[in-house]
MIFIKOL-942062 format. One record per residue: residue in one letter; x, y, z of N, C-alpha, C in turn. Coordinates in steps of 0.001 Angstrom, whole numbers, plus 500000, padded with zeros to 6 digits. Each point is the difference from the previous one (the first is absolute). Layout:
# residues N
AXYZXYZXYZ/...
This chain:
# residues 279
X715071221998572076500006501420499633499670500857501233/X500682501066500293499777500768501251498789500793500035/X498969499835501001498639501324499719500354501012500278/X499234500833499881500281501649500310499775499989501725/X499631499465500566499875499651501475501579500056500900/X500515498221499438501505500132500373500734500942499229/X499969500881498951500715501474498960499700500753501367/X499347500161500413499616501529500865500606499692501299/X499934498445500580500561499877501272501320500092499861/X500721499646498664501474500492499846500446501425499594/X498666500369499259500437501986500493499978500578501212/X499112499552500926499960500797501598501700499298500471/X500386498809499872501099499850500669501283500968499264/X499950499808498768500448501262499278500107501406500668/X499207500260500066499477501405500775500283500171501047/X499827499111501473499944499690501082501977499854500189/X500601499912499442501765499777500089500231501192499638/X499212500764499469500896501385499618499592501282501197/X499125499703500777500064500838501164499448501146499716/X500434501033498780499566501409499522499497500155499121/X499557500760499040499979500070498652499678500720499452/X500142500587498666499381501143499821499293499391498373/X498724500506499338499389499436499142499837501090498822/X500499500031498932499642500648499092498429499707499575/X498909501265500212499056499408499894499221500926499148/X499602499012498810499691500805498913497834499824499654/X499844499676501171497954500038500329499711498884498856/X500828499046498978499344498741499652500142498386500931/X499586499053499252499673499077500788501593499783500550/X500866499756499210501141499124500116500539500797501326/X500407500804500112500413501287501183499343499852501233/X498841500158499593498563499577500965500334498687500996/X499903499447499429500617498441500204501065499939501454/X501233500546499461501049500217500567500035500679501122/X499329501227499788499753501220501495499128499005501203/X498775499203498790499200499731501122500638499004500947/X500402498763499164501098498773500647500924500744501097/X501016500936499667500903500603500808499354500591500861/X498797500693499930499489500808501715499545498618500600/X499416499210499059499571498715501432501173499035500862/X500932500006499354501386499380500692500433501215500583/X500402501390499704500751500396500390499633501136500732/X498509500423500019499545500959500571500240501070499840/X500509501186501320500696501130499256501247500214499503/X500399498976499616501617500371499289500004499602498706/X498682500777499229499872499875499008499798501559499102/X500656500429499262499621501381499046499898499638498773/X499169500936499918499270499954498138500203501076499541/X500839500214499137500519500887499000499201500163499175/X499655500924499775499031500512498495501084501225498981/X499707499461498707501109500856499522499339500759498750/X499799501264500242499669500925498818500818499867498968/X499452499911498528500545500129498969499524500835498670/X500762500803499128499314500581499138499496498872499112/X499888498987500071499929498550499248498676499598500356/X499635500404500770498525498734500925499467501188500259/X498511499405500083499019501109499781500069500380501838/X499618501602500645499874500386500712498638499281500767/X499179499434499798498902499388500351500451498305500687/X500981499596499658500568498748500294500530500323501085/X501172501024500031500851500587501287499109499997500733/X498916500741499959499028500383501214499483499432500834/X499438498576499143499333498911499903500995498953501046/X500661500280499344501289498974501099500055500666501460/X500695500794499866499827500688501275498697500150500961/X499380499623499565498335500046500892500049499051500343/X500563498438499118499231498916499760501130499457501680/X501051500507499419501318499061501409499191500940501609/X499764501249499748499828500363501171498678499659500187/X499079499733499474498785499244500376500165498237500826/X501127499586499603500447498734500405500642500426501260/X500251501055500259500619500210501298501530500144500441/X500744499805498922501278500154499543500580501499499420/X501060499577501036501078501709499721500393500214498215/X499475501170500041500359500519498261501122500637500073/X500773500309499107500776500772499202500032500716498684/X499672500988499855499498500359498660501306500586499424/X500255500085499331501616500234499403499563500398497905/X500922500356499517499647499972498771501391499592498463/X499942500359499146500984500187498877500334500267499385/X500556500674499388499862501187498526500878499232498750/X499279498675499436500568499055498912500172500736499199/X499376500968498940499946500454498871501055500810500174/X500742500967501057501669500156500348500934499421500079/X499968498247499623501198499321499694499514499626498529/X501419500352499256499963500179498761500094498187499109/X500398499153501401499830498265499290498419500402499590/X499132500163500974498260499825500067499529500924499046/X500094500762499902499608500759499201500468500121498425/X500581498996499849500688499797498385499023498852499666/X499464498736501269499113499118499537500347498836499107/X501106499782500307501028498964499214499089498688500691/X500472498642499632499996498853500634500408499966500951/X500752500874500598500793499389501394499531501604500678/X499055500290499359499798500978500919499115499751501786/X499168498835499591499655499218500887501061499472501251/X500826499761499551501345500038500981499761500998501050/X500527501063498871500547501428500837498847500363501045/X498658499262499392498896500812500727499686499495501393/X500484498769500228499900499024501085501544500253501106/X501015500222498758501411500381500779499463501078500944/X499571501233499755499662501209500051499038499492501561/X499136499228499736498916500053501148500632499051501317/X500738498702499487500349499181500682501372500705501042/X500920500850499586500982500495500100499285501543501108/X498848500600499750499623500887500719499270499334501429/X498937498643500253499690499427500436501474499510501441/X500842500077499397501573498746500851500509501392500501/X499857501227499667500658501468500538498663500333501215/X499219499827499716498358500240501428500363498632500353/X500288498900499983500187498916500808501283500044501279/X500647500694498892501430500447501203499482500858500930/X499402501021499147499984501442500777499236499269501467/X498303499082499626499708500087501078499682498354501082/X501289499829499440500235498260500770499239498884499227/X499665500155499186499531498307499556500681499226499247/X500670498746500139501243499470499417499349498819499193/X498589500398499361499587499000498945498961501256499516/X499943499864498609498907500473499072499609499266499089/X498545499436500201499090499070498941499551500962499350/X500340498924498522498433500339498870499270499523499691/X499155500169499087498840498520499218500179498994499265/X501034500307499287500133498949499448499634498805499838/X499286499293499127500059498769499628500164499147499269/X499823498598499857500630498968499058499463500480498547/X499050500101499911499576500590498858500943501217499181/X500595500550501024500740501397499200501444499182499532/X500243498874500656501402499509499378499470499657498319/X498787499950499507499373499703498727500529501128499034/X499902501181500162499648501005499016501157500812500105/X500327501107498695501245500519500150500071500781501032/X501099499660501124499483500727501390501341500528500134/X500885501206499324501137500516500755500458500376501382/X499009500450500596499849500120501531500224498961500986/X500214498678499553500091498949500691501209500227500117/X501266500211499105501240500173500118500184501554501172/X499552500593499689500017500983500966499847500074501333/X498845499143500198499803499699501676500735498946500732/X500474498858498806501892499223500831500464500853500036/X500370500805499172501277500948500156500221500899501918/X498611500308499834499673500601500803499615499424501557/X500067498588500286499386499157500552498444500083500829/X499236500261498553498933500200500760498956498584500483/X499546499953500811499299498502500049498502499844499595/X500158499315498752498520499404499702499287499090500720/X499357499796501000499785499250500861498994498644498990/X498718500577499741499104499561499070500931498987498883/X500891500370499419500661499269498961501108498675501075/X500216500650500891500744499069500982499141498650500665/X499147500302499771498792499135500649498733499468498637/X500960500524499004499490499070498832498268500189499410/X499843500814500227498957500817500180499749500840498589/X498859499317499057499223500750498659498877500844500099/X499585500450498938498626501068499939499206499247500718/X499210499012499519498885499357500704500086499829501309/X501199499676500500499839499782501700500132500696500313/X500535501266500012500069501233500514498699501112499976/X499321499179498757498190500858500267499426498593500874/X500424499046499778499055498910501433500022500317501304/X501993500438500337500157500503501180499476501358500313/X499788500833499236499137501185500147499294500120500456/X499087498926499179498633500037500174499670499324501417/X500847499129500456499996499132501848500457501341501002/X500841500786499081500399501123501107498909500979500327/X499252500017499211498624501090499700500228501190499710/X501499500154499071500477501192499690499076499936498812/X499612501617499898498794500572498731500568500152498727/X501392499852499573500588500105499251500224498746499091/X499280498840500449500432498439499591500197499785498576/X498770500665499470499399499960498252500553501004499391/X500800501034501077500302501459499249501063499856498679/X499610500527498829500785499963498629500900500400500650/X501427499466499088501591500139499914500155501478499010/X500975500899501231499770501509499201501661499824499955/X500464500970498644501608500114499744500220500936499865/X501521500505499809500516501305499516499042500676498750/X499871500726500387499407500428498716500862500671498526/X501313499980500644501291499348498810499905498877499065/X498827499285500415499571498460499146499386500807499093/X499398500692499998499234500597498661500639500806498826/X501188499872499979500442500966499109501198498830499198/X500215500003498502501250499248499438501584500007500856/X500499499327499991501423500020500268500892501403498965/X500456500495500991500468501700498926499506501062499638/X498359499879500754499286500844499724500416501048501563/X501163501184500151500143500780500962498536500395500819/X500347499346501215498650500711500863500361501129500476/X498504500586500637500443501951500503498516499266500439/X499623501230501187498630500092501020498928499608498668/X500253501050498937498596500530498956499807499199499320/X500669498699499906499275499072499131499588498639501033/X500789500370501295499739498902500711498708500096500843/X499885501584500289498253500740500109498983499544498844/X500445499834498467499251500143499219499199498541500008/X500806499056500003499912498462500418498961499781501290/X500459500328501163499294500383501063498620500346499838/X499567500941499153498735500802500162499331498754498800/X500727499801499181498664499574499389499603498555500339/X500495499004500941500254499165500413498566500241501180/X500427500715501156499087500583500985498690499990499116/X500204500849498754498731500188499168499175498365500009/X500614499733499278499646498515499702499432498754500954/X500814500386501342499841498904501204498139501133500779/X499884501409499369499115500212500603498677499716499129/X499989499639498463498843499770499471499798498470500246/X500532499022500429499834498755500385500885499276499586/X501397500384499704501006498675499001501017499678501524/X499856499407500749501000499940500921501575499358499727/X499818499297499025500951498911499304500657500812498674/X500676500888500275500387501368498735501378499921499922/X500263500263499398501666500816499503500176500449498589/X500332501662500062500222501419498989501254499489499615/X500841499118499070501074499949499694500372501328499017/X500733500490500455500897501559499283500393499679498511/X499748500628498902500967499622498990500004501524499217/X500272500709500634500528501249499450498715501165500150/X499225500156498646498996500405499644498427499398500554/X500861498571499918498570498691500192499798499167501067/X498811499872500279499318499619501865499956498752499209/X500307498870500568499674498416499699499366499437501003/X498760499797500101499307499601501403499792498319500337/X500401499811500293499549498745500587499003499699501570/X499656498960499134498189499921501247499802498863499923/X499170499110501124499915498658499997499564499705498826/X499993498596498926499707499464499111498442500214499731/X499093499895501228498627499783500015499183501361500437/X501549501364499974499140501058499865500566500853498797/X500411499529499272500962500616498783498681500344498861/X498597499421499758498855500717499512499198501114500396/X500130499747501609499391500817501169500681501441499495/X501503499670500098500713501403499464499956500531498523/X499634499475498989500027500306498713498783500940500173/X498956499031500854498786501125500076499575500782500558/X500895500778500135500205501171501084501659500595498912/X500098499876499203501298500700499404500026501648499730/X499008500451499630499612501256499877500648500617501422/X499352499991500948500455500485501230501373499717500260/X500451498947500179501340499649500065500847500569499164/X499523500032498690500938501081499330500259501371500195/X499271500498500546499813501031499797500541500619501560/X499720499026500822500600500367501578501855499647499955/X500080498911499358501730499663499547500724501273499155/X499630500600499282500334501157499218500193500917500234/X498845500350501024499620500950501171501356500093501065/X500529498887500019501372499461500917501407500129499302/X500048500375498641501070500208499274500266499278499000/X499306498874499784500158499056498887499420499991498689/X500581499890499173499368500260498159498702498889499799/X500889498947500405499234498529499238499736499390501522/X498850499290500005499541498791500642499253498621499687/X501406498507500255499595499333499361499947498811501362/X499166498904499131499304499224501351501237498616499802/X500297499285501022501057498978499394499283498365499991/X499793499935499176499065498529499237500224499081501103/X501179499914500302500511498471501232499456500316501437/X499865501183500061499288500037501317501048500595501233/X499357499861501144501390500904501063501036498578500695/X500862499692499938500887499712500400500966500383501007/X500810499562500841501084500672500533500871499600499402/X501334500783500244501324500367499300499991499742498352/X498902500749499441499816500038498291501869500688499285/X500396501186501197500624500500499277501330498844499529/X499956499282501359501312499047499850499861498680498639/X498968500418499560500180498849498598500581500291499144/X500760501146500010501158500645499027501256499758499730/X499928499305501616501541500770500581501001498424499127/X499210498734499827500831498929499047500387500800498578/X499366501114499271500045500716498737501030500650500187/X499767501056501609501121501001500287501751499093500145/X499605499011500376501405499650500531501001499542498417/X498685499247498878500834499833499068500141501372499036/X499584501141500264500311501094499393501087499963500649/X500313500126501198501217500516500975501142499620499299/X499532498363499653501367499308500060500586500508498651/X499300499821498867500034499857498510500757502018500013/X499559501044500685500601500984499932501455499830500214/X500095499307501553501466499814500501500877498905498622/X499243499527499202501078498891499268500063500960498912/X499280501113499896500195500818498545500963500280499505/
């Protein structure tokens, strides 16, 4: 079985053949990873793209951008206006596509513009697991996952972190914040603000492990398993600060916080799909 030792000596040679590069770099580990590997092979012919989105909280952007130029590496701060393409903002299943088409496709136009004839992302083996439309998007696009090329999962990528002495090793996995809302539920800024704030709310009374799933009227919170009492007892406030945010009802979700909750639908959605189309 290969260690993460010989994995990493076959990412620098990885790295080390491509001469340039430019890094979509989004301030978590997996990204992290990549910038850091590529400035140590490749020195300065390395850029880190940071990409504003009405999607990701303004505190992440920032965060990134400090974090690459603290490493000593050339930034690029650039941004996107998703909720203006009408695939993303309808929030379909394949809106995930469009949202990666959209970034991967803006990323290869600043690669032209300013000479770099490779652009990495984070990607890893782990994401070939889960419904990941964006994977199709970035072949399309030929973007290079280096990390997934070099066979490379969650755990070794916080081991290698943690050998790199990047501060980010343990840092939670943050997403679109398009994950919080049903499939069909039209996004706009004011509900994707509304999500936002009470979330912030939440990560500031002590729940770091949160997600506000949208369901119209109703906040569905999810929180680690072993703080889901912690939050009952404290509901008063929480209600009343969630409401305060636009929401009628606030309810706590029994299973606890998960990632990609919304995608446990999408086996229901597809046989609605089909059973409509045979109608």
């Amino acid at each position: 079985m290969t260690n993460i030792h010989e994995k990493n000596r076959q990412l620098g040679e990885k790295l080390k053949a491509m001469g340039r590069v430019m890094v979509a770099f989004s301030g978590g580990v997996d990204s992290a990873v990549v910038l850091k590997r590529a400035q140590q092979e490749l020195g300065d012919n390395v850029l880190a793209v940071v990409v504003a989105s009405e999607l990701f909280r303004e505190s992440e952007f920032t965060a990134a951008v400090k974090f690459a130029e603290n490493m000593g590496v050339q930034v690029h701060q650039t941004e996107m206006k998703e909720l203006e393409n009408e695939h993303i903002a309808a929030n379909n299943p394949d809106s995930w596509y469009h949202s990666k088409k959209l970034l991967y496709s803006h990323l290869n136009e600043l690669a032209k513009e300013m000479d770099y004839p490779y652009v990495l992302d984070g990607m890893i083996m782990d994401d070939e697991e889960d419904f990941r439309p964006g994977l199709r998007a970035r072949t399309e696009e030929g973007i290079r996952s280096v990390l997934q090329e070099a066979n490379i999962y969650k755990t070794e990528v916080r081991e290698l972190a943690k050998e790199l002495d990047l501060p980010v090793w343990n840092k939670l996995a943050s997403c679109s914040l398009a994950s919080r809302f049903p499939y069909g539920t039209r996004l706009n800024k004011r509900i994707v603000q509304q999500v936002n704030q009470a979330e912030l709310y939440l990560k500031g009374i002590g729940f770091d492990e949160v997600r506000v799933r949208y369901h119209d009227n109703v906040a569905r919170i999810e929180v680690a398993s072993d703080k889901i009492n912690e939050l009952l007892g404290r509901r008063e406030e929480v209600q009343h600060k969630l409401v305060s945010l636009g929401f009628d009802y606030v309810s706590v979700d029994l299973r606890g916080y998960r990632t990609g909750s919304m995608n446990e639908v999408l086996p229901e959605l597809s046989e609605k799909q089909e059973l409509a189309a045979n109608a």
